[in-house]
Structures are given as structure tokens and as C-alpha cells.
C-alpha positions in Angstrom: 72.7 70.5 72.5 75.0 67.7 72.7 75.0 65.2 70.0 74.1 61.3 70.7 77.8 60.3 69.9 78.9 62.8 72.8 76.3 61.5 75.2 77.3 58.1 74.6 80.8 58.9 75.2 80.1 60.6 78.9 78.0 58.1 79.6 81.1 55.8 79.1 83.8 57.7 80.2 81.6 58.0 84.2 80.8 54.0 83.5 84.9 53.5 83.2 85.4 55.7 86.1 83.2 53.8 88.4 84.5 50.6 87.2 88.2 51.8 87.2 87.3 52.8 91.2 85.9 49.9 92.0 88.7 47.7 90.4 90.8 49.2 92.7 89.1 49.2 95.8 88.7 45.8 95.1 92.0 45.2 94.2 94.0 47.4 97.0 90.8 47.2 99.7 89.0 44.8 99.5 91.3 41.8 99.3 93.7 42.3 101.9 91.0 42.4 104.2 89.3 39.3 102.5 93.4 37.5 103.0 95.0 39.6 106.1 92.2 40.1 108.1 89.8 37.1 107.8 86.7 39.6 106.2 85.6 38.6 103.2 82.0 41.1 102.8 84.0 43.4 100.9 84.9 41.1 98.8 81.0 39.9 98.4 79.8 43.4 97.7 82.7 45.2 95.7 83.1 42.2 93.6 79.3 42.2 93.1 79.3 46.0 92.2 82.4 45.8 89.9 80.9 43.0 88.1 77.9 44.9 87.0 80.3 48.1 86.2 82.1 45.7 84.5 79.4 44.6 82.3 77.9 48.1 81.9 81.4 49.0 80.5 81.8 46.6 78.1 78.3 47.3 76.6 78.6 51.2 76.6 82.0 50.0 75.2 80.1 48.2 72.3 77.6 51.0 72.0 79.9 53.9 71.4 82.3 52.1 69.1 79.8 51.8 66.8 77.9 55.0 67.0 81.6 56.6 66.9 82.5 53.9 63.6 85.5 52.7 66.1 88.0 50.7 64.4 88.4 46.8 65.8 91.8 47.7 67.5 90.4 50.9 69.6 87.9 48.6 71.0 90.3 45.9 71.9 92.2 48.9 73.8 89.4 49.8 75.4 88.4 46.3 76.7 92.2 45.7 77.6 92.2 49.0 79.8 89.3 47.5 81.4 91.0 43.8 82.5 94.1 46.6 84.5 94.1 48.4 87.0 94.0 52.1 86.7 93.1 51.3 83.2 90.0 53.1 82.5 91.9 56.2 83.3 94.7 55.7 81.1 92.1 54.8 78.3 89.9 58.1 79.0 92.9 60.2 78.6 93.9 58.6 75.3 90.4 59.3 74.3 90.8 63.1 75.2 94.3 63.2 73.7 92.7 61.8 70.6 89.7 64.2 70.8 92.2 67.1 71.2 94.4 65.9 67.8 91.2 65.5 66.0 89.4 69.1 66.6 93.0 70.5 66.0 92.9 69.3 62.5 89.7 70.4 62.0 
């Protein structure tokens, strides 16, 4: 059964992947529609569903660096990979590259 750590970490890796996707969509999509084309409801709707992924990211953020006893700077790296685009991704593959070195060693 998996442990509370690891279930806090899924639940924030498919919180970063929803935000990461909607970053982008919103980025890439939504606003050259909103500037180019004169439509601005994507903008309304993707900006209001990437702002609650948003938050929901940070907080699982916050949750999982504690249950996993993160140091200050891997939480900074993980807000930071939030504020880019494609971010989330780069961050979750750090965090599986870490994972990987750290059951190596075990």
C-alpha cells in the first residue's frame, strides 16, 4: 500500500500537470485569440481554471515539502517551475531523476 508521502507526491505531480497544461494553453491558446482574434472567453475561463491549479499547486507544494522534510531551496525550485512555462514538467522529471539516484543508493 502506498505510503502517505507517495500519495502526496502523485497527487502533486497530476496537480503540476494540469497546471503546467493549462499554463500553456493559456499562454500559446488562449491569448492570441484574446489579442489576434478579438475573443477574450478563453482567456476568462483558462485563466480562471489555471488560477485554482495554480493555487492547488502551490499548497500540495507546501504539503509534500514538509511530509517529504524538503529543504527551503527544493521548494523555491518547485514554485519557480511553476511561474514558466513547461515548468512543472521539467520539475517532475528532476523529481524522478532524484527518486531514481536516491533508491540506487539504497
Amino acid at each position: 500500500m502506498p505510503s502517505n508521502e507517495n500519495k502526496a507526491l502523485q497527487r502533486f505531480l497530476w496537480i503540476g500537470r494540469g497546471e503546467g497544461v493549462s499554463f500553456l494553453i493559456l499562454v500559446f491558446i488562449a491569448m492570441p485569440f484574446k489579442y489576434a482574434l478579438d475573443m477574450p472567453l478563453l482567456v476568462k475561463y483558462f485563466g480562471w481554471a489555471h488560477g485554482l491549479l495554480f493555487m492547488a499547486y502551490v499548497a500540495q507544494l507546501v504539503i509534500v515539502a514538509f511530509k517529504m522534510k524538503w529543504d527551503l531551496l527544493e521548494v523555491i525550485f518547485g514554485f519557480v517551475a511553476a511561474l514558466l512555462p513547461f515548468g512543472p514538467f521539467v520539475y517532475e522529471r528532476r523529481l524522478a531523476k532524484q527518486n531514481a539516484t536516491e533508491e540506487g543508493t539504497l
